[in-house]
Structures are given as structure tokens and as C-alpha cells.
VOMI-620861 format. One line per 8 residues: number of its first residue (from 0); their letters; for each residue x, y, z of N, C-alpha, C, O. Coordinates in steps of 0.001 Angstrom, whole numbers. Layout:
N
NUM) a) X/Y/Z/X/Y/Z/X/Y/Z/X/Y/Z | ...
This chain:
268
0) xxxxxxxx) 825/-1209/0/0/0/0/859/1259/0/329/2312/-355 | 2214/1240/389/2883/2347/666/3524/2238/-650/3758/3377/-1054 | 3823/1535/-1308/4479/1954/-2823/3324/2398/-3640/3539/3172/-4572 | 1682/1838/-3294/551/2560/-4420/954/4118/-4191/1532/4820/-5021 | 464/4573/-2699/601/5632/-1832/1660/6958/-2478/1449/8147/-2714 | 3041/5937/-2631/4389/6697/-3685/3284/7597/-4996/2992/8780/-5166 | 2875/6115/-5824/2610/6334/-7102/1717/7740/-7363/2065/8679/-8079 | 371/7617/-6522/-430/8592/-6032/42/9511/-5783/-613/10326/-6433
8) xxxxxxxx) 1182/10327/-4977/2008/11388/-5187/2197/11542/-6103/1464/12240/-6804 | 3529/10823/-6640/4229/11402/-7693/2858/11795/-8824/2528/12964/-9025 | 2293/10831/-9365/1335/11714/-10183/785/12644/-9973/579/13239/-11030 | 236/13360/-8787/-304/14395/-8461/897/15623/-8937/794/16438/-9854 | 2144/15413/-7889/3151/16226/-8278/3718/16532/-10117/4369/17511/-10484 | 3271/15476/-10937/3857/15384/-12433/2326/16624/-12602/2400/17801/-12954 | 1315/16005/-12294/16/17073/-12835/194/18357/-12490/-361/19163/-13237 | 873/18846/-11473/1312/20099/-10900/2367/20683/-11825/2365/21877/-12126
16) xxxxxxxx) 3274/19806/-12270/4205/20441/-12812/4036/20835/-14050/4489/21878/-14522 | 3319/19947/-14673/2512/20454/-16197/1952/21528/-16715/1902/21880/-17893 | 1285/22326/-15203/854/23619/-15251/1147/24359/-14805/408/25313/-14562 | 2798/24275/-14356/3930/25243/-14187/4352/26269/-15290/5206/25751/-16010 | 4104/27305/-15598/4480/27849/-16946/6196/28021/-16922/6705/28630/-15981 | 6836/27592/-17740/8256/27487/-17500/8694/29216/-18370/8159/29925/-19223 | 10018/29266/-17488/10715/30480/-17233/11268/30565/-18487/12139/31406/-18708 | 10897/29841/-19305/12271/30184/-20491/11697/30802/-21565/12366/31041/-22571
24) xxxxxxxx) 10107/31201/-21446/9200/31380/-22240/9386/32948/-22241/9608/33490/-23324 | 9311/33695/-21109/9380/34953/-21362/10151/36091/-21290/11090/35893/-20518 | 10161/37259/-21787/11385/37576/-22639/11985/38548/-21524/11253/38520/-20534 | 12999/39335/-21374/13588/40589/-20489/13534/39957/-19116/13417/40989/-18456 | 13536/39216/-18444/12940/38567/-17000/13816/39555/-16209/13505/39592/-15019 | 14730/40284/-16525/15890/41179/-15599/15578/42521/-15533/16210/43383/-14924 | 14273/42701/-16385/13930/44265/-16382/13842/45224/-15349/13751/46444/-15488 | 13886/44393/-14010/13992/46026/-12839/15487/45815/-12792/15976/46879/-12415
32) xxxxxxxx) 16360/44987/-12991/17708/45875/-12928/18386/46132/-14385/19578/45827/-14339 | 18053/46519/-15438/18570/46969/-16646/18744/48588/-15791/18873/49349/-16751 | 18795/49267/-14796/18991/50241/-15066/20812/51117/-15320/21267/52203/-15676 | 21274/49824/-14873/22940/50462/-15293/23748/49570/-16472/24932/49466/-16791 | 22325/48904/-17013/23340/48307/-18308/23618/49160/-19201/22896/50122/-19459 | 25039/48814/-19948/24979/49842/-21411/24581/49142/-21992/24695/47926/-22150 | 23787/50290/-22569/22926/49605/-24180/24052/49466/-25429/24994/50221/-25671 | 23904/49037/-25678/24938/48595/-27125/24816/49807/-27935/23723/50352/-28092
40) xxxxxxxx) 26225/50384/-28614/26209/51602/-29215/25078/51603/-30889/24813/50767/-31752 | 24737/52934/-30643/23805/52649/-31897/24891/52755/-33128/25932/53405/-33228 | 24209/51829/-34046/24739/51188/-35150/24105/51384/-36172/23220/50531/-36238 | 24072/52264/-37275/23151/52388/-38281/23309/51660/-39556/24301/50931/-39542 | 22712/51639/-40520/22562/50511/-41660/23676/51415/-42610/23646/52608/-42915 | 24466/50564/-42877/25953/50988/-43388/25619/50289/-44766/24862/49329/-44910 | 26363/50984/-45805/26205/50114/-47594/27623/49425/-47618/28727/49849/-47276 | 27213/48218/-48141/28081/47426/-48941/28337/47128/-49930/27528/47606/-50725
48) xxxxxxxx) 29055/46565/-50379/29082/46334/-51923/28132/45445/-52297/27838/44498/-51567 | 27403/45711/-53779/26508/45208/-54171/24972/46128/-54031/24014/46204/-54801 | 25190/46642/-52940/23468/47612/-52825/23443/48317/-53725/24293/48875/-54419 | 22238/48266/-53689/21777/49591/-54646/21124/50844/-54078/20255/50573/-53248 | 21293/52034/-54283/20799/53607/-53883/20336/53712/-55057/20596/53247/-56167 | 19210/54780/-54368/18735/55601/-54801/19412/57415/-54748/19389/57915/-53623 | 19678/57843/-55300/20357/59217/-55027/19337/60161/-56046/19013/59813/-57181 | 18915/61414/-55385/18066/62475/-56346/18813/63962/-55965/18904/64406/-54821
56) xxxxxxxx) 19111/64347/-56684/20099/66081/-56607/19019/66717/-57016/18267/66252/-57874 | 18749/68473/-56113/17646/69115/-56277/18545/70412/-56525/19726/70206/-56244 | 18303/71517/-56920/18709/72499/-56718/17684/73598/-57532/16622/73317/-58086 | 18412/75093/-57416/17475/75944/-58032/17282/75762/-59677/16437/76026/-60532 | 18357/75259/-59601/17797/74936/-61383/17920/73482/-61322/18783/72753/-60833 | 17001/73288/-61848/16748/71869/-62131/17294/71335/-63492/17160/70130/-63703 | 17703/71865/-64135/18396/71410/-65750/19426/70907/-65580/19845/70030/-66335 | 20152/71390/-64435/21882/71231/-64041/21744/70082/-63006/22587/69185/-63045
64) xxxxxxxx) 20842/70040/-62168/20483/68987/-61275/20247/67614/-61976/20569/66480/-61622 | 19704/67985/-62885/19002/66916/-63376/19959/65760/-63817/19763/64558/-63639 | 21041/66354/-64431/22408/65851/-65038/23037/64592/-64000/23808/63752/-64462 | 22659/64578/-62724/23227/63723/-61797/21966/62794/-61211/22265/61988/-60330 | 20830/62848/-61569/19867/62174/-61489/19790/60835/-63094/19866/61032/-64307 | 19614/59585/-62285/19395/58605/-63111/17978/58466/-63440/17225/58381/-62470 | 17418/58423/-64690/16285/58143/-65081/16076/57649/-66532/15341/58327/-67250 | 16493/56840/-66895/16454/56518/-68593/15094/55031/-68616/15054/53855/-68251
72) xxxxxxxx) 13987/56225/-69411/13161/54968/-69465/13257/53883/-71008/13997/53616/-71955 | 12840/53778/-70818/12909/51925/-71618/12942/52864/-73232/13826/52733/-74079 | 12160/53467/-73301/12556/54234/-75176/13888/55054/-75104/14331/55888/-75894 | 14447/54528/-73810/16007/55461/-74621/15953/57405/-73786/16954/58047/-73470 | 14726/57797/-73664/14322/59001/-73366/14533/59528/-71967/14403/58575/-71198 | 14769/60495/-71396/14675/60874/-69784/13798/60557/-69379/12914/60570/-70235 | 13282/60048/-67916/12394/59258/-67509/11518/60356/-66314/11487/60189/-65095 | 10884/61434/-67071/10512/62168/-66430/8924/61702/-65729/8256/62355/-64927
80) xxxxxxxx) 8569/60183/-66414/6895/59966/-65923/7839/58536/-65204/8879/58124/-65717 | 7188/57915/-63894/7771/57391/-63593/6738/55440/-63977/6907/54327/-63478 | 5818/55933/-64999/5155/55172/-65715/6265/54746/-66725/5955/53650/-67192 | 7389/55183/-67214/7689/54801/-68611/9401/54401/-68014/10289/54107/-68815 | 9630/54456/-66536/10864/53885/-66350/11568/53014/-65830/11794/53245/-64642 | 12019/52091/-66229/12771/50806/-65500/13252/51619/-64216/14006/52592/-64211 | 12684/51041/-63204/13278/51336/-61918/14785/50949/-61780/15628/51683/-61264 | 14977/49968/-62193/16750/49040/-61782/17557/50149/-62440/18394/50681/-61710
88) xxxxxxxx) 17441/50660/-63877/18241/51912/-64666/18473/53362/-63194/19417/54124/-62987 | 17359/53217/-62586/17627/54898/-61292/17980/54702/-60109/17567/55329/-59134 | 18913/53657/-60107/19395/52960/-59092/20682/52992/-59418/21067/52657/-60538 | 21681/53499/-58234/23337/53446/-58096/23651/51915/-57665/22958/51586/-56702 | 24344/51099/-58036/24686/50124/-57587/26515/50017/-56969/27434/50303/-57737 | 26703/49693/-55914/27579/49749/-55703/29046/49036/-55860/28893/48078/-55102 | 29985/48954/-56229/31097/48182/-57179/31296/47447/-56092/30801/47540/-54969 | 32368/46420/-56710/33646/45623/-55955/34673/46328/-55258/35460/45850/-54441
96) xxxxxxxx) 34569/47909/-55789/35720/48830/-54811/35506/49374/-54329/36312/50184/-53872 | 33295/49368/-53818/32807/50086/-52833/32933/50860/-53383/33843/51585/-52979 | 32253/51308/-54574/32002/52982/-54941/31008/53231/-56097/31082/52458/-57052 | 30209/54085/-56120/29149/54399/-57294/29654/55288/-57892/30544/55915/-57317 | 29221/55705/-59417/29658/56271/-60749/28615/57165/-60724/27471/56776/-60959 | 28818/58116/-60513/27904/59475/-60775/27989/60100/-62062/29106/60260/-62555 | 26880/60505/-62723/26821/61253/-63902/27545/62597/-63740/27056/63383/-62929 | 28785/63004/-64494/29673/63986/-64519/30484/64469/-63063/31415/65270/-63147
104) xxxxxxxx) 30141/64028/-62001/30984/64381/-60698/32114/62575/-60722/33188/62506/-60125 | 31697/61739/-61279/32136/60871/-61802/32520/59461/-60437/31534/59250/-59730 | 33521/58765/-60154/33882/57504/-59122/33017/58325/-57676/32962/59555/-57666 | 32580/57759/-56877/32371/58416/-55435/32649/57131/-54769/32267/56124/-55365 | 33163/57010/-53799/33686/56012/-52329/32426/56094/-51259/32301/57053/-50498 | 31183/54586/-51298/30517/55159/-50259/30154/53644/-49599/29089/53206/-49164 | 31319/53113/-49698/30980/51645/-48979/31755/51471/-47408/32948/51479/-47103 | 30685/51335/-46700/31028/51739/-44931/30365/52797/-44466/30348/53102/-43274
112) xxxxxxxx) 29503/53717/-45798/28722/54886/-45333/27155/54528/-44715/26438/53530/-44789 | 26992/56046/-43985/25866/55700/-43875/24709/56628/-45143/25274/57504/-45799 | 23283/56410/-45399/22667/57502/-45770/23152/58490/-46027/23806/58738/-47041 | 22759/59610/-44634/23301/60252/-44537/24255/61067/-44707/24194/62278/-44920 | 25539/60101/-44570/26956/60449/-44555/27119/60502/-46340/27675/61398/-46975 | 26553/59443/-46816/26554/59578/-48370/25929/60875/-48968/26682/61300/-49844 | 24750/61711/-48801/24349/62724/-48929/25316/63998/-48693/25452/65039/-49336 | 25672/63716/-48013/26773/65035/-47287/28140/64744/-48319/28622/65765/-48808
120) xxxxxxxx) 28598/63830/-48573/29670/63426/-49359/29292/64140/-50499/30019/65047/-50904 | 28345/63877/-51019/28056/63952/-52512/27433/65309/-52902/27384/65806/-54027 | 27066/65698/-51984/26728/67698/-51682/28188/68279/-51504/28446/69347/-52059 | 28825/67854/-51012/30429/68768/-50728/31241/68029/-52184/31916/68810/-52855 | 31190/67004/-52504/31230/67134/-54110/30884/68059/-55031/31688/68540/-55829 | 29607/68369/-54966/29295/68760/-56268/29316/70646/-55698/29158/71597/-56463 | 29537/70729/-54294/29700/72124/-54384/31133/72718/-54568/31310/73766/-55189 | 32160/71995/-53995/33605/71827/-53923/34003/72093/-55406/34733/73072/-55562
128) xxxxxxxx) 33698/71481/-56385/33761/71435/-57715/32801/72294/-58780/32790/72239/-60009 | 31940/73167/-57804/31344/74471/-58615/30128/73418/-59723/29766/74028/-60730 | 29665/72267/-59595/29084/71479/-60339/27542/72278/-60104/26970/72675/-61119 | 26966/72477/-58907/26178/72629/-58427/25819/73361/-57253/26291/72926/-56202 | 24863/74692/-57176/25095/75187/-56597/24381/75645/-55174/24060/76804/-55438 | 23966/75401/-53866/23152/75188/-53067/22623/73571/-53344/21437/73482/-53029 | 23045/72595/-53722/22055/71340/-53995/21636/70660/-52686/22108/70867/-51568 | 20631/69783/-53044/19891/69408/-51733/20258/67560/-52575/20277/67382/-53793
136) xxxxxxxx) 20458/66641/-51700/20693/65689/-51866/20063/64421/-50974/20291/64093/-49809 | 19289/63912/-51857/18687/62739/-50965/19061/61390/-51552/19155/61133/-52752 | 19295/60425/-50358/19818/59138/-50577/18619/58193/-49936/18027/58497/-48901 | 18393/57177/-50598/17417/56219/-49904/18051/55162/-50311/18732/55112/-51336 | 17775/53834/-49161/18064/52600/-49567/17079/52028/-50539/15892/52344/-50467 | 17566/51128/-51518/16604/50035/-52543/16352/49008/-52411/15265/48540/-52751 | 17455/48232/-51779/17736/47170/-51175/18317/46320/-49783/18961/45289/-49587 | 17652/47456/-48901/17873/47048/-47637/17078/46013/-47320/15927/45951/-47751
144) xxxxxxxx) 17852/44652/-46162/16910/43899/-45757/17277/43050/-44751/18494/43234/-44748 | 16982/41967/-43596/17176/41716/-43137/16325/40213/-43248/15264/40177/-43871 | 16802/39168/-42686/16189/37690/-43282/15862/37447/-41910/16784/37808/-41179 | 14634/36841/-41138/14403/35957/-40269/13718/34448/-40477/13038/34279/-41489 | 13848/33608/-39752/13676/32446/-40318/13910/31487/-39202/14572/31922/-38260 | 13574/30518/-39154/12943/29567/-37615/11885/29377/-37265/10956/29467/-38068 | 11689/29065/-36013/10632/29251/-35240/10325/30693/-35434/10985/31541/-34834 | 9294/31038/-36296/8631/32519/-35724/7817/32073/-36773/8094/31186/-37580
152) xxxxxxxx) 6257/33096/-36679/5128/33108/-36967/5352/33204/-38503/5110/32253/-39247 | 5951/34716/-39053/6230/34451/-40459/7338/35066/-40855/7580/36254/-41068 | 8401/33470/-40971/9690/33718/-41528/9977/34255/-43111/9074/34083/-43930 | 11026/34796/-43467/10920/35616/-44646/12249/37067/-44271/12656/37720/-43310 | 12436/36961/-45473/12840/38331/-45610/12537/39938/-45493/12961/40157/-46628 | 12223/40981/-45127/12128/41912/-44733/12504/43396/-44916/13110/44056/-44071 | 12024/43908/-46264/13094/45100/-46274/13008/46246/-45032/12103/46393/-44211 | 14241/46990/-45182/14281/47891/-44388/14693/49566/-45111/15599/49981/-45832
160) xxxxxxxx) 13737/50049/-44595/13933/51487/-45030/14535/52622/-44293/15108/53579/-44813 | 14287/52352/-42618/14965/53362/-41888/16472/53069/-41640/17072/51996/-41711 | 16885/54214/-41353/18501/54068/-41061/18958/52893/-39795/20084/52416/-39652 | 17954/52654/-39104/18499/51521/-38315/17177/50500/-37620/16171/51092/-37230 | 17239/49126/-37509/16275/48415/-37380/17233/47245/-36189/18324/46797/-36541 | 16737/46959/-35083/17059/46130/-34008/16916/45019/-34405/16556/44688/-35535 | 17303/44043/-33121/16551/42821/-33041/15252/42749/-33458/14725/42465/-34533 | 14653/43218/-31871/13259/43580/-31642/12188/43851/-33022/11105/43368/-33351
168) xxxxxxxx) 12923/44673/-33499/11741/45137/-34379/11825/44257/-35950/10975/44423/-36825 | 12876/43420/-36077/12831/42276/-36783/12070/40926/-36397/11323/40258/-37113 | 12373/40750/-35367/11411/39639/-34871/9916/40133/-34559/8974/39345/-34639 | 9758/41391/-34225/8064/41783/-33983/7762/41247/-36149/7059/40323/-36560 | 8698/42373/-37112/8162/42176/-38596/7645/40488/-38514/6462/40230/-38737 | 8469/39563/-38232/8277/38196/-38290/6874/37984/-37612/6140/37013/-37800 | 6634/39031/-36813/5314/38071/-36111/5381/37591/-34734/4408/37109/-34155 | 6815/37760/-34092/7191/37239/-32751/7358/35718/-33051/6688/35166/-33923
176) xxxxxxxx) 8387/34991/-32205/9244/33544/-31791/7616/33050/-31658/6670/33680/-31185 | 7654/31483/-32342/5943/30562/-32180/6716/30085/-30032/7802/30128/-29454 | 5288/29707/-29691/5870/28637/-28302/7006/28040/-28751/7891/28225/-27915 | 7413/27380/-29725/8458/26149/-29540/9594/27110/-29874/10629/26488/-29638 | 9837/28120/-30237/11139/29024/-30266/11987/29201/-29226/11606/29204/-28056 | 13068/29342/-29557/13786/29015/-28366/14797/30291/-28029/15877/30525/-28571 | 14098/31097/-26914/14660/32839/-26612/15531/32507/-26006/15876/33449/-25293 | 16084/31735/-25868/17850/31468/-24669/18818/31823/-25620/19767/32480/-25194
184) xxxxxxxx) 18792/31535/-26819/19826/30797/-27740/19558/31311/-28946/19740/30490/-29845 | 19013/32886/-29474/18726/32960/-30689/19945/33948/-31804/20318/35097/-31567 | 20373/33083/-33022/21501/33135/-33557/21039/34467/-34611/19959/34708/-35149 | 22236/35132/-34640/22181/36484/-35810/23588/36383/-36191/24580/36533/-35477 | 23473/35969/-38029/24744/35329/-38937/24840/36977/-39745/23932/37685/-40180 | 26342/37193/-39712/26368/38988/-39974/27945/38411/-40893/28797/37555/-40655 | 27709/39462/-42056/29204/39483/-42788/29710/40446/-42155/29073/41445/-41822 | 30999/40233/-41907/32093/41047/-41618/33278/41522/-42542/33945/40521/-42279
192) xxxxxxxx) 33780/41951/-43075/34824/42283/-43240/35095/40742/-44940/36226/40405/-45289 | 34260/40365/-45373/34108/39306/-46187/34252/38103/-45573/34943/37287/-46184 | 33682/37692/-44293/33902/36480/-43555/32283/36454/-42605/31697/37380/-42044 | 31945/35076/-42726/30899/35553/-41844/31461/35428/-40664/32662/35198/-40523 | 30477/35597/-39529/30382/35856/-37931/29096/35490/-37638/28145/35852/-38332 | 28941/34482/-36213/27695/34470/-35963/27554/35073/-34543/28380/35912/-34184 | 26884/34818/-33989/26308/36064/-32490/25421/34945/-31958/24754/34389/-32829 | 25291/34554/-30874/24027/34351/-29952/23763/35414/-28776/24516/36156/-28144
200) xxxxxxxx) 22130/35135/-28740/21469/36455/-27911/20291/36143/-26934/19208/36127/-27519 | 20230/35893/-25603/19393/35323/-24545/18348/36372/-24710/18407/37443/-24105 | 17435/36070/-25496/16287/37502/-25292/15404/36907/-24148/14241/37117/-24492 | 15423/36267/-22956/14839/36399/-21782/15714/37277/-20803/15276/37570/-19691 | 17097/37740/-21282/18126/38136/-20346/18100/40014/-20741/19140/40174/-21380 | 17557/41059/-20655/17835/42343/-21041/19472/42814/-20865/19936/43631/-21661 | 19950/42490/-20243/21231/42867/-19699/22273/42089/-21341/23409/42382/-21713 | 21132/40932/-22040/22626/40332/-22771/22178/40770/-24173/22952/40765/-25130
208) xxxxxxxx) 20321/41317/-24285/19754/41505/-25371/20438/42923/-25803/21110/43084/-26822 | 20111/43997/-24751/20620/45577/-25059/21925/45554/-25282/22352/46326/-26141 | 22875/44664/-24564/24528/45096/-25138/25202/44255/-26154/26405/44392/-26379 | 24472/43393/-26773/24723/42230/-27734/25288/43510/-29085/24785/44632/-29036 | 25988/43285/-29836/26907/43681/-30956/25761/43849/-32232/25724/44635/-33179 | 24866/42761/-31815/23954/42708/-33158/22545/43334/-32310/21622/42560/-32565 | 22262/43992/-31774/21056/44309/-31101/20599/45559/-32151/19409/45801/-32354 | 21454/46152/-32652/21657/46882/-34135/21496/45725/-35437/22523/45048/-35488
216) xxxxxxxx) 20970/45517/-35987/21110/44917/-37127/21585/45905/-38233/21323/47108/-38254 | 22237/45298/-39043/23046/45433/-40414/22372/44607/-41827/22105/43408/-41908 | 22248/45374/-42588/21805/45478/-44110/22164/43876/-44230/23282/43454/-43933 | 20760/42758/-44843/21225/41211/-45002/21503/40122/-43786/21720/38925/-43973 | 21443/40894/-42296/21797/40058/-41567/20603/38920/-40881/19482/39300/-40546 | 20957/37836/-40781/19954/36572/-41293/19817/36222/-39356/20711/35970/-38549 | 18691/36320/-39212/17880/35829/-37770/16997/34715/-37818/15867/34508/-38259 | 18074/33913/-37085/17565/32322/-37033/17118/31939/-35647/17922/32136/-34735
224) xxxxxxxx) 15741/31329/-35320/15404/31025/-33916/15386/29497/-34046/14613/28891/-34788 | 16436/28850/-33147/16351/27722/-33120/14701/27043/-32239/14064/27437/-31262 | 14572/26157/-32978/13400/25390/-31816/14414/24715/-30653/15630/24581/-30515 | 12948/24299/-29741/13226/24044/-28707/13250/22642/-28531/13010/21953/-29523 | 13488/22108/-27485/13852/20258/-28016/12269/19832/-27737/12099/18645/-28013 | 11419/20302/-27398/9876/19482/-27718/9879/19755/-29286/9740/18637/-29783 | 9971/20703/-30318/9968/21020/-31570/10564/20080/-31671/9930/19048/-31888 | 12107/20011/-31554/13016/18820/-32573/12541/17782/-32395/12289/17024/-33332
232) xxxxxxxx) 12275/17458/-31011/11786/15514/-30865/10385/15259/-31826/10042/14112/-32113 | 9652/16406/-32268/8726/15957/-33112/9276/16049/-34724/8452/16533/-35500 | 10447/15677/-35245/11002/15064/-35803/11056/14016/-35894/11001/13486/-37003 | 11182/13332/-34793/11113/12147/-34981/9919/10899/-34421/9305/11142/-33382 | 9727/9954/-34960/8277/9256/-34501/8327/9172/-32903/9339/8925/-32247 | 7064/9419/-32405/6861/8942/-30839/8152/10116/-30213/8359/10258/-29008 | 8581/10540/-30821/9535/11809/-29852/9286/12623/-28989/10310/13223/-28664 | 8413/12939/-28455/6938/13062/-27247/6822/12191/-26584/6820/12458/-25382
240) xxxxxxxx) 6713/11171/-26862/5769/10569/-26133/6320/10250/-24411/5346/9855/-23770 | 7073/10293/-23894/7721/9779/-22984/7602/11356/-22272/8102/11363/-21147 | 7019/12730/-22720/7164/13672/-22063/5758/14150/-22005/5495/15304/-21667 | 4831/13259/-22339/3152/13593/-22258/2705/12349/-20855/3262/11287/-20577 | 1477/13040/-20183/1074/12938/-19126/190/11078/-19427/80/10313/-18468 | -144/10813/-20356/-210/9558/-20581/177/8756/-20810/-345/7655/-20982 | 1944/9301/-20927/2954/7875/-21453/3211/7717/-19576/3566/6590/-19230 | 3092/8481/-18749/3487/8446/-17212/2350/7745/-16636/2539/7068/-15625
248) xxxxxxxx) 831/7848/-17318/151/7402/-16291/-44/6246/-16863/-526/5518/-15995 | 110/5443/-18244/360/3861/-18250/1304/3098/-17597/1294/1871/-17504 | 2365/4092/-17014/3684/3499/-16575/3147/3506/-15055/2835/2400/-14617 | 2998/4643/-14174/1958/4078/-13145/1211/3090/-13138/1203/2194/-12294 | 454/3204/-14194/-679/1616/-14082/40/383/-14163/-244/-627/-13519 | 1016/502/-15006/1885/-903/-14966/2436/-1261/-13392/2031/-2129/-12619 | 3488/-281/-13225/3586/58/-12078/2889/-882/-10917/3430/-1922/-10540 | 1385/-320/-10282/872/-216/-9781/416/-1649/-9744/383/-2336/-8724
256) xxxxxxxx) -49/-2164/-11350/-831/-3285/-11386/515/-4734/-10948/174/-5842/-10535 | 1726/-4378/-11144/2803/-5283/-10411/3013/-6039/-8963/3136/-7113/-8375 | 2932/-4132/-8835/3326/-4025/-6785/1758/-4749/-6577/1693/-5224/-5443 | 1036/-4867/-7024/-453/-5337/-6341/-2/-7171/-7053/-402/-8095/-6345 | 541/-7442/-7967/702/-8823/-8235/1713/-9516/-7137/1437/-10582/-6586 | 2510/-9028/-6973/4100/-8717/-5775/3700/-9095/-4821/4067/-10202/-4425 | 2724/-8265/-4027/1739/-7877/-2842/1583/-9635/-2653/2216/-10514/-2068 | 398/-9563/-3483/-812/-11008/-3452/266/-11975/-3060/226/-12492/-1944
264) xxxx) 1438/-12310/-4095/2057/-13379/-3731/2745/-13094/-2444/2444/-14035/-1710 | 3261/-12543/-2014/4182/-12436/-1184/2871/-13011/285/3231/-13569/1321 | 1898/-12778/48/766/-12856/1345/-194/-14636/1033/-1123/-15150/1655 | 457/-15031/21/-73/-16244/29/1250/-17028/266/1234/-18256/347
């Protein structure tokens, strides 16, 4: 009776634990003391080779401006309706030596830049050189983007338009990590210098999420959420089963129905 007695516990205690919500599920758990972490320096979306810009030069005359603006639509003609123009033709693409070819200001160096910093470059160009005079210069990305993929609601690629995009706000685009995602351990694969690099990042930990290197994301960098080992074991057949509340309570009954066979004999 005292080994049924065991059995009767422990199952009670396994049913208890089932509706334990486990700690690994939710995210920042350190949030009343983030107040003396450093946050990881901000990092803005830098061009590499291969992107493509957009660049538009404004000034008081527009005839002379115009000269550094790409627009050639498909008949050969200036692409003043934006009905009649191959978009890919008004796009700077950037070389193998990190640099775009401007109409008459000619090579420019803008790989490691930001936006920004490219705008300002290319305004002290064309004023430096009497090309242009007061010009206003806007740069937009064409091909910014960032890849997530794993466990999350909806994996995919992602462009990005503002000068800088986090973790956070890559995994919210995705939809947020499904249950079986796994926030201890989530990997961000980043080129460096022509080599990759990978990063892991405890997003239940704030202290390791805010100062992580990649908490900034960079133009292409690929966010992978590994599953969690209930995900992987359903890979394989019956890979569950030994962690569901009915593979425990046949094993009790076996159990149970023994010590009572055990019992009988031992009393005859």
C-alpha cells in the first residue's frame, strides 16, 4: 500500500508540474535591474558592396540637377513619368571597390557609409567642384533587408527602409518567436569584413539583449530562432511521447498493477 501511496504522489506532483508555466518562455525577466546596463552603441545601416541607392540632386535649377539624377526609361528618353521607367536603370549600384559612378561628378567612395553620410559626401562634391550650386541631396536605400527564419510566426525576408532596425523590431516584422522558439539561444549570422560571424542572444536576459553587438542589425543580416527540443523531438516518430502525461500514467498503471501482483504473492 505504501508503494501505491508513492505512485499517487508522484502523479499528483507530475500534474502540478505540467501547469507550471516554465521560465524560459518569457522575454527581459531582468527588467527592474537593466537600469545600469549599457545599451549597445547605436549602429546604423551601413552600404556594402553590391546595394543599390537611390540618389536624387535638387537644386534651383533643375536642368543642371538633373544631369546627376538617373532616369532613362525603356525608349532610350529621360524618364521624367515614372510610368515609362525601369526602376533598376535609377538605381546606383555599388562596385567591388565600394564605390558608385555618378553622372559627370564621376567615381564616389561610399561603402562603410551611412545615408546620410553619403548625402553630405556627394553635396560637398558637387559644391567643392562648382558642379552645383546650393544642392539638396537625398539618398534612400533600394535594397535594404534583413532575413528571419525559424521558429517565428512568419519567416521571410524583410526590407528595411529606416537608417536603423534592431533585433526587436525584426522579430516583432516576423510576427514574434511561435511557443516552440527558443529565446535562450537565438543566432544572428552577420558578414564582416568578407567572412561571416555568428552572435548568440538570450532575449529572456535584457542585460545580454541591449549590449549584444547585433542588437543593431546590419543590411542582409539573417535571424535564425532555433526550436526548442519538444519542436526537434517531433522530428522524430513517438519523440513526445515519454514527455506527455499519458505515457506516465500507463507506466503508473503498470507500475501499480505489479506491486499489487508482488503484494498477493508475497501474502499467500
Amino acid at each position: 500500500m505504501k508503494v501505491k501511496s508513492l505512485i499517487i504522489v508522484a502523479l499528483a506532483m507530475l500534474s502540478f508540474a505540467s501547469c507550471i508555466t516554465p521560465k524560459k518562455i518569457t522575454y527581459v525577466q531582468d527588467a527592474d535591474s537593466l537600469l545600469n546596463v549599457a545599451l549597445a552603441s547605436v549602429n546604423i545601416m551601413k552600404v556594402k558592396t553590391g546595394d543599390k541607392l537611390s540618389i536624387n540632386v535638387n537644386s534651383k535649377d533643375p536642368t543642371i540637377s538633373a544631369m546627376f539624377n538617373l532616369g532613362i526609361s525603356r525608349n532610350g528618353n529621360s524618364g521624367g513619368n515614372n510610368g515609362g521607367v525601369n526602376q533598376d536603370l535609377m538605381l546606383y549600384t555599388v562596385d567591388a571597390q565600394g564605390e558608385i559612378e555618378i553622372p559627370v561628378l564621376g567615381k564616389v567612395k561610399v561603402e562603410g557609409l551611412s545615408r546620410e553620410e553619403i548625402a553630405n559626401l556627394i553635396k560637398q562634391r558637387l559644391m567643392e567642384e562648382e558642379l552645383v550650386r546650393d544642392p539638396v541631396v537625398i539618398v534612400s536605400f533600394a535594397d535594404m533587408y534583413v532575413s528571419v527564419i525559424g521558429e517565428v510566426k512568419t519567416p521571410g525576408r524583410y526590407d528595411v527602409k529606416q537608417d536603423r532596425v534592431t533585433l526587436v523590431d525584426a522579430i516583432s516584422m516576423a510576427g514574434d518567436l511561435t511557443i516552440n522558439g527558443l529565446r535562450t539561444n537565438v543566432l544572428v549570422l552577420r558578414e564582416e569584413n568578407g567572412a561571416p560571424k555568428a552572435y548568440r542572444v538570450d532575449l529572456t536576459q535584457g542585460k545580454d539583449l541591449y549590449a549584444s553587438p547585433v542588437y543593431y542589425l546590419q543590411n542582409r543580416d539573417v535571424v535564425y530562432v532555433e526550436p526548442n527540443g519538444y519542436r526537434k523531438r517531433q522530428s522524430t516518430v513517438n519523440g513526445n511521447n515519454m514527455y506527455t502525461p499519458s505515457f506516465w500514467l500507463s507506466i503508473a498503471s503498470v507500475l501499480t498493477s505489479l506491486t499489487l501482483v508482488i503484494v498477493t504473492a508475497i501474502r499467500k
